[in-house]
C-alpha positions as CSV (number, residue, x, y, z in Angstrom):
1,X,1.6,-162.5,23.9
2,X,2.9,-160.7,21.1
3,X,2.8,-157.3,20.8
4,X,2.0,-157.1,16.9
5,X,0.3,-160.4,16.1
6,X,0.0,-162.6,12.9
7,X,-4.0,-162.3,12.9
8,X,-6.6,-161.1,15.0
9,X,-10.0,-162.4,14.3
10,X,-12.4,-158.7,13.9
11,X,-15.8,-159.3,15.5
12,X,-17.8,-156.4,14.2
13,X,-20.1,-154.7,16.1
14,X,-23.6,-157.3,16.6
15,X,-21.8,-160.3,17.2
16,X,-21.7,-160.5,20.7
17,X,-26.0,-159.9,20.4
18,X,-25.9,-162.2,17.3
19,X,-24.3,-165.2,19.8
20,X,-26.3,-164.3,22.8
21,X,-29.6,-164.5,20.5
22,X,-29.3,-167.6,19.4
23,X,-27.8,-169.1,22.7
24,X,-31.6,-167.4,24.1
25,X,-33.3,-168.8,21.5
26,X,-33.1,-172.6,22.6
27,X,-31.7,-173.7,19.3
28,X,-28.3,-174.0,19.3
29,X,-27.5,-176.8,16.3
30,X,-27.9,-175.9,12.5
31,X,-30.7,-174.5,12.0
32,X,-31.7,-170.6,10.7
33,X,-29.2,-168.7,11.1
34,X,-26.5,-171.4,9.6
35,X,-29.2,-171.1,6.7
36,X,-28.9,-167.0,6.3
37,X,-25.3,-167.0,7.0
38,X,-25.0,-170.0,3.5
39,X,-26.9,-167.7,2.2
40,X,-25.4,-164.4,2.2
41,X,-21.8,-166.4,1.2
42,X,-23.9,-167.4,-1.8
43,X,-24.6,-164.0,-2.7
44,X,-21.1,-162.7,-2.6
45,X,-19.6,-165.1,-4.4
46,X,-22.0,-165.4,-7.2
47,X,-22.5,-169.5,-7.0
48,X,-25.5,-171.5,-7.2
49,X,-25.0,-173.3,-3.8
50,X,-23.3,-173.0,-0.4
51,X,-23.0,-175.4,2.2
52,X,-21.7,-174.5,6.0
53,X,-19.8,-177.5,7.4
54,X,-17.4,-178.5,10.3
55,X,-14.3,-177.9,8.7
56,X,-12.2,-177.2,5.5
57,X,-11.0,-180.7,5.9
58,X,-14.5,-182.4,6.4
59,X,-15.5,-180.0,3.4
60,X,-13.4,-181.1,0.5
61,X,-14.3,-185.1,1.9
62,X,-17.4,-184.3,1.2
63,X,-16.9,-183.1,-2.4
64,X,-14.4,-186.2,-3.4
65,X,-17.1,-188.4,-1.8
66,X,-19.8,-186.2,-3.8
67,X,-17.9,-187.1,-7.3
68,X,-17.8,-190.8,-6.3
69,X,-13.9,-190.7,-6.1
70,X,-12.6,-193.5,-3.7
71,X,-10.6,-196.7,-4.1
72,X,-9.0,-197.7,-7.5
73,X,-8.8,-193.5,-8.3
74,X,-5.9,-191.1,-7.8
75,X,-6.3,-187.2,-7.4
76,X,-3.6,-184.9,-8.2
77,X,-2.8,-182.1,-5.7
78,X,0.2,-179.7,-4.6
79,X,3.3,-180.4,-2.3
80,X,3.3,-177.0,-1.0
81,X,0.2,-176.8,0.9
82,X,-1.6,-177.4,4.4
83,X,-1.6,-181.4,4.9
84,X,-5.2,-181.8,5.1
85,X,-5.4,-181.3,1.7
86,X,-3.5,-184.7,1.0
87,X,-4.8,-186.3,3.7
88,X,-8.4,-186.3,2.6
89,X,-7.4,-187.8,-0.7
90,X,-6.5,-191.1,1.3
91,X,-9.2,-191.0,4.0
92,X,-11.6,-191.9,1.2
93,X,-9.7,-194.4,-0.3
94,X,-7.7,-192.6,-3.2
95,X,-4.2,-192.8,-3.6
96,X,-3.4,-189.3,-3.3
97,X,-0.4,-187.8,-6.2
98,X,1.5,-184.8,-5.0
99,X,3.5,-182.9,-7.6
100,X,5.8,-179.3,-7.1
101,X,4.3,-175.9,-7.2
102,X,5.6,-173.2,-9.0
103,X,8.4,-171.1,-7.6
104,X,7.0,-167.1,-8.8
105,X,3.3,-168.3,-7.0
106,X,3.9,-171.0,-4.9
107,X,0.9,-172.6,-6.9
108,X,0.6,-176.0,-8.0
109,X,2.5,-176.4,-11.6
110,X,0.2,-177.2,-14.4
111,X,2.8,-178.5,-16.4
112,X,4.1,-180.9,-13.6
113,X,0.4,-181.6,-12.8
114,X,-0.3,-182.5,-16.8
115,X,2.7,-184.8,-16.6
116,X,1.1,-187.2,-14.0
117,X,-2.5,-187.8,-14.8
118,X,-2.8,-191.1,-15.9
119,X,-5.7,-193.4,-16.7
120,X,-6.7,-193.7,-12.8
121,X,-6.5,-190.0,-12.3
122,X,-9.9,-188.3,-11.5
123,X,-9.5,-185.1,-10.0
124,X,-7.4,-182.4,-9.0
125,X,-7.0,-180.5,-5.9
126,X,-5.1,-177.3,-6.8
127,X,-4.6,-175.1,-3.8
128,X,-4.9,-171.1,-4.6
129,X,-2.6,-170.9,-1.4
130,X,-2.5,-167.6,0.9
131,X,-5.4,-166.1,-1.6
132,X,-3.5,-165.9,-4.7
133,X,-5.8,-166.9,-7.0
134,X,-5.7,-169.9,-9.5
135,X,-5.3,-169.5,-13.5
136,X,-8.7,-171.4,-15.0
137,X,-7.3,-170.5,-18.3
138,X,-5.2,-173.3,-17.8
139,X,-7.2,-175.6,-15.9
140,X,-10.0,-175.6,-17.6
141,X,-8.1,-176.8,-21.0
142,X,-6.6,-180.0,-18.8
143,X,-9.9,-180.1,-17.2
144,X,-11.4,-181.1,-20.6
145,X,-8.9,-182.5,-22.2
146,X,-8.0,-185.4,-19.6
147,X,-12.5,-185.3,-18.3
148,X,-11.5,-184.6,-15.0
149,X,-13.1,-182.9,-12.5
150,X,-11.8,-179.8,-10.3
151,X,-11.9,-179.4,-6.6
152,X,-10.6,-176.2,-5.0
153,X,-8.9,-176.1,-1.6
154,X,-10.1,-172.6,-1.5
155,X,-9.1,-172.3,2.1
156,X,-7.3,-168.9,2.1
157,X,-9.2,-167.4,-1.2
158,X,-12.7,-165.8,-0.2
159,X,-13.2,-162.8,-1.9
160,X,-10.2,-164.2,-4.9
161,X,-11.1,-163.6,-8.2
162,X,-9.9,-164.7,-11.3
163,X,-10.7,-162.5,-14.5
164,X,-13.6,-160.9,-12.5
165,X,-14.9,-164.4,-11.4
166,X,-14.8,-165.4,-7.7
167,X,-13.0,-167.7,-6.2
168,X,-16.0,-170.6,-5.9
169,X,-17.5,-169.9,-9.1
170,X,-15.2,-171.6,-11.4
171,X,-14.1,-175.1,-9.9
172,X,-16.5,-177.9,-9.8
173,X,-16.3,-177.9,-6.2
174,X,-14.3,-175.3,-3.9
175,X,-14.3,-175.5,-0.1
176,X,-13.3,-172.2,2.0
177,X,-11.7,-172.5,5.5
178,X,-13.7,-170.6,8.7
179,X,-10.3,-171.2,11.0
180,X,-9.2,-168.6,13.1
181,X,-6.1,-167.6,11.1
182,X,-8.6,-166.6,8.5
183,X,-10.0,-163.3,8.1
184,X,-13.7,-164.3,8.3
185,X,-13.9,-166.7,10.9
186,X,-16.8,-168.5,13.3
187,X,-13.5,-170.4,15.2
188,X,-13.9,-173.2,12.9
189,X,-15.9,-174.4,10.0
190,X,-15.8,-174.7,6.3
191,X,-17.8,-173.7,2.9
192,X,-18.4,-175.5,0.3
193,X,-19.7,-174.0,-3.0
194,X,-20.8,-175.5,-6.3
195,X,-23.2,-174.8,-9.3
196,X,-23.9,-178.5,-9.5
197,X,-27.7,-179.2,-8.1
198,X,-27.1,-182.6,-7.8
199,X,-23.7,-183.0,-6.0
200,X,-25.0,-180.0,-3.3
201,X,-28.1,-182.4,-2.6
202,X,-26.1,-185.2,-2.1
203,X,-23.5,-183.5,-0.1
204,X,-26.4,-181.6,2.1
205,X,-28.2,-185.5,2.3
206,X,-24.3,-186.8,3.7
207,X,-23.8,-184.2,6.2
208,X,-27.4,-184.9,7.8
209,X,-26.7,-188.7,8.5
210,X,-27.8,-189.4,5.2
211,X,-31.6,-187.9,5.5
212,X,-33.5,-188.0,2.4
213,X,-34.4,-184.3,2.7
214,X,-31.7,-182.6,4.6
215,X,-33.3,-179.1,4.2
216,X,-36.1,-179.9,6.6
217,X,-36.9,-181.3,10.0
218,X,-39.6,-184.1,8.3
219,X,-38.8,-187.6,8.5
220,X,-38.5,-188.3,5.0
221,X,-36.6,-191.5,5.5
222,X,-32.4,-192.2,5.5
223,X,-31.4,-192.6,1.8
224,X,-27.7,-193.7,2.4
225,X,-25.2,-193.5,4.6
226,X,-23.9,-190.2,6.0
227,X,-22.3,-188.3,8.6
228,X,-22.9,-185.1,10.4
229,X,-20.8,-182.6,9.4
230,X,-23.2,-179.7,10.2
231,X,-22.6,-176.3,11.7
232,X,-24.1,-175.1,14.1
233,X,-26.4,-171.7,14.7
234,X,-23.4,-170.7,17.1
235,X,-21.0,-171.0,14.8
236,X,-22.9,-169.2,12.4
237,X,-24.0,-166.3,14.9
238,X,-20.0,-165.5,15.3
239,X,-19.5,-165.3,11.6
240,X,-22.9,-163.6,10.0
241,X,-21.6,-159.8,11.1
242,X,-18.0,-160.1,9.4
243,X,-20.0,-161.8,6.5
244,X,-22.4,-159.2,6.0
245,X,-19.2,-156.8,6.1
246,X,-17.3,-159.0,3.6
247,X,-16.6,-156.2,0.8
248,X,-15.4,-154.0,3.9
249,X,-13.1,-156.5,5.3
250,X,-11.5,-157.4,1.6
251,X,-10.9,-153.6,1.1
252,X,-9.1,-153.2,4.0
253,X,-6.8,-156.0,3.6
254,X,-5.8,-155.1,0.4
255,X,-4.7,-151.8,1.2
256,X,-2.7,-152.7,4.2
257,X,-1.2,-155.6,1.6
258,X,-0.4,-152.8,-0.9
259,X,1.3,-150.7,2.0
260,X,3.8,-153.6,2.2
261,X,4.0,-154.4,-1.2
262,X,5.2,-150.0,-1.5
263,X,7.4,-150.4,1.4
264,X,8.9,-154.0,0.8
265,X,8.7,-153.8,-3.3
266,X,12.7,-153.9,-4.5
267,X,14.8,-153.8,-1.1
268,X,17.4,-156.1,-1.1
269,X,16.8,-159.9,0.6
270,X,13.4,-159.7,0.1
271,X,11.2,-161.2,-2.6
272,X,7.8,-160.6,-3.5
273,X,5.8,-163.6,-4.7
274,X,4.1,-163.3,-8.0
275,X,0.1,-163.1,-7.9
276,X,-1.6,-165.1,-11.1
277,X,-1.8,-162.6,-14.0
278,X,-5.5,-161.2,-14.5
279,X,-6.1,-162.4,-10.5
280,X,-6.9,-160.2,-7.8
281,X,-5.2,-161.9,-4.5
282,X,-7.4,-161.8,-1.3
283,X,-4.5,-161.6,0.7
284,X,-5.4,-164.1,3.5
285,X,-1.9,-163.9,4.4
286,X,1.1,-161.4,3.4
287,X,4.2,-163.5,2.6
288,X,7.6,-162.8,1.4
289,X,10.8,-165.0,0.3
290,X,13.9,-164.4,2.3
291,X,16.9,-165.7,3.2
292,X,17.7,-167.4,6.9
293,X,14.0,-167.4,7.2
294,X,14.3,-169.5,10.4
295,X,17.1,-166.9,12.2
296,X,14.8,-163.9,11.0
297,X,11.8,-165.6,12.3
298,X,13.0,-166.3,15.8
299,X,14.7,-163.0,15.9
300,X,11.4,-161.0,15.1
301,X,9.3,-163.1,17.7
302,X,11.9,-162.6,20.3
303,X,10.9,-158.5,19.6
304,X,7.0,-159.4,19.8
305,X,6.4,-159.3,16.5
306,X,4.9,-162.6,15.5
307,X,5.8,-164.1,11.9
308,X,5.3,-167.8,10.5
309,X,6.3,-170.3,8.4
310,X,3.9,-170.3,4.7
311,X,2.7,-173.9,5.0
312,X,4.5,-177.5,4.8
313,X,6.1,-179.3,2.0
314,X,4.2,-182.6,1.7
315,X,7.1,-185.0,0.1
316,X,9.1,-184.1,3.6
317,X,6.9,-185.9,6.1
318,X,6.3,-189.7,6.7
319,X,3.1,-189.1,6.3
320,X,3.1,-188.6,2.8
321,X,6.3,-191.4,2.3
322,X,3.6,-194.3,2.6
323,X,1.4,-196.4,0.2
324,X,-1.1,-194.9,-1.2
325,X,0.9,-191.6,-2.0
326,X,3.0,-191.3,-5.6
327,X,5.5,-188.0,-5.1
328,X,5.8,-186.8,-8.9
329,X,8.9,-184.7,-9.2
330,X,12.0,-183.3,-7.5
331,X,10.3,-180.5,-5.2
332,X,12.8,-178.3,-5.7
333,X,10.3,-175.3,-5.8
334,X,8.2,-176.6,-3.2
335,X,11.2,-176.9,-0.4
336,X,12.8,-173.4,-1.6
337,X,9.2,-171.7,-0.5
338,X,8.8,-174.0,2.9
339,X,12.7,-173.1,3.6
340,X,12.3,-169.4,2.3
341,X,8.8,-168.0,2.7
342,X,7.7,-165.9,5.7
343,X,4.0,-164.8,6.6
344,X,4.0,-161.5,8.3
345,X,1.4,-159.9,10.8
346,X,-2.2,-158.7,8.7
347,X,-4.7,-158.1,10.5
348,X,-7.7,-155.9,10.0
349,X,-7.2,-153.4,13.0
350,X,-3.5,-152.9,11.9
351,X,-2.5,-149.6,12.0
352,X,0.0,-148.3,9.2
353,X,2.9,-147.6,12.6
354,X,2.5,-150.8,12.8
355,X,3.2,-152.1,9.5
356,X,6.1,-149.4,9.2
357,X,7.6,-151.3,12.7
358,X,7.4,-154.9,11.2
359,X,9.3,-153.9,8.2
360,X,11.9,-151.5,10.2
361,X,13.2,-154.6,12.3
362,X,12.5,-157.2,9.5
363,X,14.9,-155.3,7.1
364,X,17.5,-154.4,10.3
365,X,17.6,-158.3,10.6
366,X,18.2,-158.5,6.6
């Protein structure tokens, strides 16, 4: 147990009554609750639909399986990221193309991205990684040029903005993680948010075993083939309070983000990764760049403070060293941030002695 930890989920006050309500109540699948919980998450971030599924993972299958992507089709993404977000390119068939990130942001590289769309290519999955948000300046212009279509592994980035628009607003699709690293969490889950009427039917239709008319409990008949993905009232119940406290939880992270960012800014060993110009960064998690990550790391667990890796380079696991997968590029940015970055405890009970502790021994070790 460690004595300052990476995260620590907050259960506001109601949550505990929110659970037990629904666990009294009988009905414990999706039902209400799931439905009030989409539809405060669809008020916050400004988008015409929400859905509530199992997982980030299950989420962003259901959006490439939404825009028809499958077999024959290849969809771009980053190196630098979590591996589901690979891995669902070739559960539905695609062959998946993994190109570096940049080195400042630790985001995909449009230029490297640009580079490998060919006539097969159908989508992208950039990942606006830790919360940093993702420049739609950009995309949007290879969006339209190439007629591709965007979806966001938003994992990390509720409450990210770009230019004053939420994370969620500006991709075709984005898809939001409810995992307990995250700072709004039901345990697990997903989101998944578009504008698009027609791809949230179908999506809503797929999760629900294919029903014809997801949104209600008549037998309207079993228009395709589906799954169930849904999430449950449970689920939901542990969620709604930090949801309805959204504004307050973003708040808080960001100043405990900005007391690192005054207390780590210029000391020597440490690098501060670059947020997207005209973004505002959800922090999701704090990171840094330093070197002998992996001797600072073990050295600042051994004390009870505990620190982690960023996330995985793709390109370095068999996983991704199969047919089916095209690696694009040398990496080089990618395997400097897996070798080099550091996550460091935010969490929203933190107090500022504790902060002040994590950087006295993490600059000791420097």
């Amino acid at each position: 147990m460690y004595k300052i930890p990476l995260i620590k989920p907050y259960l506001p006050k109601g949550t505990r009554e929110k659970v037990l309500e629904v666990l009294d109540s009988g009905y414990l699948t999706e039902g209400p609750v799931t439905a009030e919980f989409e539809n405060i998450i669809e008020n916050f971030i400004g988008c015409g639909h929400v859905l509530a599924v199992t997982s980030c993972t299950t989420g962003l299958e259901l959006a490439l399986r939404a825009l028809g992507i499958g077999p024959g089709n290849e969809v771009i993404t980053a190196d630098y990221t979590y591996p589901a977000t690979a891995d669902v390119i070739r559960i539905v068939g695609a062959d998946a193309v993994i190109v570096d990130v940049s080195k400042d942001t630790m985001l995909i590289d449009y230029d490297a991205m640009e580079k490998a769309i060919t006539p097969k290519t159908k989508a992208i999955i950039p990942v606006s990684i830790f919360g940093n948000p993702l420049d739609y300046d950009r995309l949007d212009r290879i969006r339209e040029k190439y007629n591709l279509k965007i979806i966001e592994d938003a994992a990390c980035a509720l409450g990210a903005e770009y230019k004053g628009a939420k994370a969620g607003t500006q991709a075709d699709i984005a898809v939001f993680s409810l995992h307990p690293r995250k700072f709004l969490t039901a345990g697990e889950g997903g989101l998944v948010t578009t504008n698009n009427c027609e791809w949230a039917a179908w999506m809503n239709s797929y999760k629900h075993f294919g029903m014809g008319s997801a949104t209600t409990r008549e037998n309207t008949g079993f228009q395709m083939i589906g799954t169930n993905y849904k999430f449950s009232n449970i689920l939901a119940a542990v969620a709604i309070e930090q949801a309805r406290q959204i504004d307050l939880l973003l708040e808080r992270r960001r100043t405990l983000a900005s007391n690192y960012i005054d207390m780590l800014g210029g000391k020597s060993g440490v690098t501060l990764p670059s947020v997207t110009e005209g973004g505002l960064h959800s922090y999701q998690t704090f990171s840094i760049f330093i070197e002998e990550r992996d001797r600072v790391m073990k050295s600042m667990r051994e004390m009870g403070i505990e620190v982690q890796i960023g996330t995985y380079s793709l390109h370095m696991h068999k996983a991704f060293q199969q047919p089916g997968v095209r690696l694009a590029g040398n990496f080089e940015n990618s395997r400097y941030a897996f070798e080099h970055c550091l996550a460091i405890p935010l969490f929203h009970e933190m107090e500022l002695e504790q902060q002040k502790t994590v950087v006295r021994e993490l600059l000791k070790l420097l």
